[in-house]
C-alpha positions in Angstrom: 4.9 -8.7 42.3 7.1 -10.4 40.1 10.4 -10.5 38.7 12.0 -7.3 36.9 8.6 -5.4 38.0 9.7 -1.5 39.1 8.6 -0.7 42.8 8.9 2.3 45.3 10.0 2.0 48.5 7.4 3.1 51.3 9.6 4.1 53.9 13.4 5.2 53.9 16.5 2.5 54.8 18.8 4.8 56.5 21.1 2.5 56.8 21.3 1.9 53.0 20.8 5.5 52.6 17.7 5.5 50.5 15.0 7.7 51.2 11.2 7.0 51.0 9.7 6.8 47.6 13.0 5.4 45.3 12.3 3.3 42.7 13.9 -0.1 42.6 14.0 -3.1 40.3 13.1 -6.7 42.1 16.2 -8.8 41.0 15.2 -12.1 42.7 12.2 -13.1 44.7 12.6 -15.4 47.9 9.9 -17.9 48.9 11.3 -19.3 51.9 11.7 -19.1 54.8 9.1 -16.3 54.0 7.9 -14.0 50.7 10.9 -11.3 50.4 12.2 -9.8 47.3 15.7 -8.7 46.1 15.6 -4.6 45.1 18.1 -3.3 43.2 18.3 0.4 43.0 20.1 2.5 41.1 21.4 6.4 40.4 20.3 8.0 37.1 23.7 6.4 35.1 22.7 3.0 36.2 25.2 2.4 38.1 23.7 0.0 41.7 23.3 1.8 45.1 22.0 -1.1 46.6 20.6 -4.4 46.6 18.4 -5.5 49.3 16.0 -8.2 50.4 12.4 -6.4 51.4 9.2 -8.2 52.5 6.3 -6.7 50.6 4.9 -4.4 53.4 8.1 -2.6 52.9 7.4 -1.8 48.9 4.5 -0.7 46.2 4.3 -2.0 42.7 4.7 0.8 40.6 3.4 1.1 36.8 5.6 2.7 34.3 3.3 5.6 33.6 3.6 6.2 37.4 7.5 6.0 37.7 8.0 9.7 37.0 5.3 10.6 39.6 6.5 11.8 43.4 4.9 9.7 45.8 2.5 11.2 48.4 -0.1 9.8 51.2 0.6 7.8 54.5 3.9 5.7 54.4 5.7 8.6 52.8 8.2 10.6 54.8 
């Protein structure tokens, strides 16, 4: 995954209160101390809900054919 590419969360963050399946934006990636990237996700006006730094077990690369598309299978809640 790479910079700017659109992803979908696999589980929900609670504690950022974003359920499983949102679509996020990586903003930044982080090689060290280990592979993580920066998410940004946002409401329908664009407006940021949250930015957070997620290793890649915690995300799917989604295409943009696929954005509009509710996710379904194991790691969805």
């Amino acid at each position: 995954m790479e910079l700017y590419d659109l992803v979908r969360l696999r589980e929900a963050l609670p504690e950022e209160n974003l359920p499983a399946g949102m679509l996020g934006t990586i903003v930044h990636v982080f090689h060290q101390p280990q592979l993580a990237y920066e998410v940004e996700f946002a409401d329908q006006d664009g407006r940021t809900l949250s930015s957070v730094a997620l290793t890649p077990e915690k995300i799917l690369p989604v295409s943009a054919s696929d954005a509009g598309r509710q996710p379904s299978g194991p790691g969805y809640e």
